[in-house]
C-alpha positions in Angstrom: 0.0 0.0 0.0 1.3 3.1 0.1 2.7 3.5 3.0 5.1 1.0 3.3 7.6 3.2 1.4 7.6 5.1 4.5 8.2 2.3 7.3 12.0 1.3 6.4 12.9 5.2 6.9 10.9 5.2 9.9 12.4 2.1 11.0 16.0 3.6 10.5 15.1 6.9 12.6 13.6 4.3 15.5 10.1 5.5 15.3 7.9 3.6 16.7 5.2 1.8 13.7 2.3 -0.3 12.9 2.5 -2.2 9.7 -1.0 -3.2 9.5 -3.1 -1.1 7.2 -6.2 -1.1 7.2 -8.7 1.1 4.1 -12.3 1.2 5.2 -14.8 2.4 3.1 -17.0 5.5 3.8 -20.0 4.0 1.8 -19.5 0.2 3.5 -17.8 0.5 6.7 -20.0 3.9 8.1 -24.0 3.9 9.0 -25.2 7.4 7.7 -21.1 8.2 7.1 -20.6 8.5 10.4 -21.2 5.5 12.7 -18.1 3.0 12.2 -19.7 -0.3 12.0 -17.0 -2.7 9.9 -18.1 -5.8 7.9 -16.3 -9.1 9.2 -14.3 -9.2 5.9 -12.3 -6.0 7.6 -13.2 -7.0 11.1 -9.4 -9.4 11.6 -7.5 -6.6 9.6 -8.2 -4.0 11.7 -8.2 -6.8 14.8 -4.4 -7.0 13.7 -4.2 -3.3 13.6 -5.1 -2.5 16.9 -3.0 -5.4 18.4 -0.1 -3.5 16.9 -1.0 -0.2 18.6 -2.3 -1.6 21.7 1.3 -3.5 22.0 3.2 -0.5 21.1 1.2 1.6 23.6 2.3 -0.7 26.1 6.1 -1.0 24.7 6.6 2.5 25.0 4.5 3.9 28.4 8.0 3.1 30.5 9.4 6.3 28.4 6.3 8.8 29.2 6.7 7.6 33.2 
């Protein structure tokens, strides 16, 4: 996708990132374009993306102590 040209430089400069991506669509993913309700076929995509961020969170809360 096309981020993932940005991820090796960020790797190299030590910031901290998720690799899962995840694209949901405003007219499938969205009640009235503004309640997130995702289908199942996103549902373990974005599952992998917040495991990522949640693990991160907890990685890095020593260094905000």
């Amino acid at each position: 996708m096309a981020l993932r040209p940005v991820h090796e430089p960020a790797d190299n400069l030590q910031v901290a990132t998720v690799r899962q991506q995840v694209a949901p669509s405003m007219f499938t993913e969205f009640e009235n374009f503004s309640v997130f309700k995702p289908g199942e076929h996103i549902t373990p995509t974005l599952d992998t993306l917040l495991d990522q961020t949640v693990a991160w969170a907890g990685a890095l809360e020593p260094l905000h102590a």
